[in-house]
N, C-alpha and C positions, 0 to 999 in steps of 0.2 A: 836434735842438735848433736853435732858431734864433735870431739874434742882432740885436737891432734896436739902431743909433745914433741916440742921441736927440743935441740941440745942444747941453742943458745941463741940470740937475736939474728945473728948471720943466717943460720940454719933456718929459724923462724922466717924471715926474708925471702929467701928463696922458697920458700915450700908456700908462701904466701902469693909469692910471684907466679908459681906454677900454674894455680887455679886463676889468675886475673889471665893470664901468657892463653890457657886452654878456652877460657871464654872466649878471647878475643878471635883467636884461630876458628874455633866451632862456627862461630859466631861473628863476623867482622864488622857487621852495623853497630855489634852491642853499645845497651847506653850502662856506663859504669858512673857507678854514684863511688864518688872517691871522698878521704877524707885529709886533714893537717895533723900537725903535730907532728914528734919523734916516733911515735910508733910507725906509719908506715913508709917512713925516708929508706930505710933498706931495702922495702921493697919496692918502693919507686926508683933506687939507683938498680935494680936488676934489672926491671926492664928496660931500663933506658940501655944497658949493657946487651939486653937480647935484641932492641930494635937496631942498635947500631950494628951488630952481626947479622943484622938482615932476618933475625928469627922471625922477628916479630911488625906487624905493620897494622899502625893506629888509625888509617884514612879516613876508617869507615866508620870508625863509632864516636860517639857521646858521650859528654861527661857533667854529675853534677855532684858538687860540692855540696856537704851535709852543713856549710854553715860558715857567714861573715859576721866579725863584729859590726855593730851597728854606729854610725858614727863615723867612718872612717872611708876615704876614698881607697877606688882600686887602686891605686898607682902610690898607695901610700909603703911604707917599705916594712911596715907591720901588717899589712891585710892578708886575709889569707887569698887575694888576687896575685898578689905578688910570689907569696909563697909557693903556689902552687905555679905558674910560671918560672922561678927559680928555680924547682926541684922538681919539676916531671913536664907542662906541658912545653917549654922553651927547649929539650931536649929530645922528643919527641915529633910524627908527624899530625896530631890528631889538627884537624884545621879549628883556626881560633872563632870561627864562628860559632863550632858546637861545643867549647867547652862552654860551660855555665857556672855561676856562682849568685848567691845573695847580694843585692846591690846595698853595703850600706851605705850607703851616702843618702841614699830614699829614707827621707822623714820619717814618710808618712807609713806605717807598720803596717795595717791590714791592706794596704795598696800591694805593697811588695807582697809580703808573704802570700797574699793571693796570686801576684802574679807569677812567683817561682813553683808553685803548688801545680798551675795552667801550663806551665813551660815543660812540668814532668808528666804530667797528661797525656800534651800533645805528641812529645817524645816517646809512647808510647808505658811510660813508666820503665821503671830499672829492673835490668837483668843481673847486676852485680851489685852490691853496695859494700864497700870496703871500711872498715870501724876501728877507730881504736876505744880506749876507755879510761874513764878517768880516774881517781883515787878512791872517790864517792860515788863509782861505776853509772856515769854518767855516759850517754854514746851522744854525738853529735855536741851538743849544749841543753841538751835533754838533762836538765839538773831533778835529783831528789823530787819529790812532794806524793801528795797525795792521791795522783792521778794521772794515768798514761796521759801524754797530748797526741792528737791527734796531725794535725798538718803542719806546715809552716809556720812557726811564730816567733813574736821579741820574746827575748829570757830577760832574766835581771839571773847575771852568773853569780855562783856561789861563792864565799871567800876562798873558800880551798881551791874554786877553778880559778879564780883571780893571783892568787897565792903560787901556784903550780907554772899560770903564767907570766908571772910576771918578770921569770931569766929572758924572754924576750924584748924586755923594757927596758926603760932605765930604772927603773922604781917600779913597786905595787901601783903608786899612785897614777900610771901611766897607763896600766892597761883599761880596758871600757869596759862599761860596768854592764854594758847588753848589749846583745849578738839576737839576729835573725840565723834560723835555724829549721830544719827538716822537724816536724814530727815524730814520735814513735809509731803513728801508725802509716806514717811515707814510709818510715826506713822499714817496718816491717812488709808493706806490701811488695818490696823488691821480690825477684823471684829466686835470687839466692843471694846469701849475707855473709861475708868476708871478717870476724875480726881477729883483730890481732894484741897479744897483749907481753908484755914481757919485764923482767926486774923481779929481785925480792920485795919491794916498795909495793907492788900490787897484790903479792900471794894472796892478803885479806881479804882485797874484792873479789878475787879471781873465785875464792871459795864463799864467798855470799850468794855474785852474782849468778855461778853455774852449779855449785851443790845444795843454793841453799831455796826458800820459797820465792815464786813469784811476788814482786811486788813492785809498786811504781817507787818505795823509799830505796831501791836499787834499780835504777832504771833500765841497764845489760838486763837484769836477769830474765824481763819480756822473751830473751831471745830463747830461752829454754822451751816456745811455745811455736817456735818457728819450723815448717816444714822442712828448709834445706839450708841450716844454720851451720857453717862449720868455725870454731875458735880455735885460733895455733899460739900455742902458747911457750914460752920457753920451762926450761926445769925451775927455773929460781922462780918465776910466776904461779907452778904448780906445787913449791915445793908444801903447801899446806894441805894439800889436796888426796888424797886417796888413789893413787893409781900408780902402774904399776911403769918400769923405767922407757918401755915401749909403746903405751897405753893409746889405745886409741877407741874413744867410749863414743 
């Protein structure tokens, strides 16, 4: 795993953006497993900055989202169909056939998740997989416990990820109590892993989940076992950490 210091979320952003911008170029079928939240908005407004310059062009690749709440239509204006529509694929060319996401509006849980598990299969599996992280270094809706998961499944989210999301609601009471979500051992089998993290609000995880033991009660820190893991992190994320103002470990 390797860890790059960005100087602050802008900085983080683009240097984020570099590695998705060089996949896609190396690479133009690539399938990129992207993810929600405020951690990679920045880096989703760069690209969309480099494909409108013509840098960059999406035609060719794929995309799958690490995770929908469960319960809730696409077209709902909290889903992360929406979101991700709003802030990356409505401003870009990827065509809307190949983006993919977790259907939650589907009841029936081992249906879907089998079928989104089949969808990344047939795709070939992921070249990219982009991550932010949670409080309680959650990646995707891979919450705390006892034990990596392996594919696709329902979570029952934790209070602090209910807690965290709930500025997008009207109320706590508003957000959904479970989300279908990627695996740790899908998002691990990508062939390279993207996360990003930044705030002094995370420094404690940031130094759990990458200085401290593996263990599934920090669920990022799997990634410390990954062949081609890189984390960018800003200074106020690193600031508990050991390294030095340049530091790339």
């Amino acid at each position: 795993m390797k860890i790059i210091r960005a100087k602050n979320y802008d900085d983080l952003s683009r240097k984020a953006a570099n590695i998705i911008s060089a996949q896609v170029i190396i690479k133009p079928d690539s399938v990129l497993g992207l993810a929600t939240g405020s951690s990679p908005l920045g880096t989703y407004r760069q690209l969309i900055e480099w494909y409108r310059k013509g840098d960059l062009d999406f035609a060719g690749t794929s995309t799958f989202n690490l995770d929908e709440y469960r319960g809730i239509r696409a077209d709902d204006g909290q889903s992360y169909h929406y979101f991700m529509q709003r802030n990356f694929f409505g401003q870009v060319n990827i065509p809307a056939e190949r983006t993919h996401l977790p259907n939650g509006a589907e009841p029936d849980a081992a249906r879907e998740c089998s079928r989104y598990d089949e969808a990344i299969r047939a795709a070939g599996g992921i070249d990219l997989q982009l991550l932010g992280m949670g409080h309680n270094g959650h990646i995707g809706f891979n919450e705390p416990g006892e034990y990596f998961s392996k594919g696709t499944h329902c979570v029952d989210l934790a209070p602090s990820t209910i807690e965290a999301n709930k500025r997008f609601f009207e109320s706590a009471d508003d957000v959904p109590r479970q989300a279908y979500t990627m695996g740790i051992q899908t998002i691990m089998l990508s062939r390279k892993i993207l996360l990003v993290v930044s705030g002094e609000d995370k420094a404690e995880i940031v130094r759990k989940a990458f200085f401290g033991p593996v263990t599934p009660y920090v669920p990022a820190s799997i990634l410390q076992l990954h062949g081609d893991a890189v984390v960018i992190a800003d200074n106020a994320a690193l600031s508990l950490c050991d390294m030095g103002p340049e530091a790339v470990v």
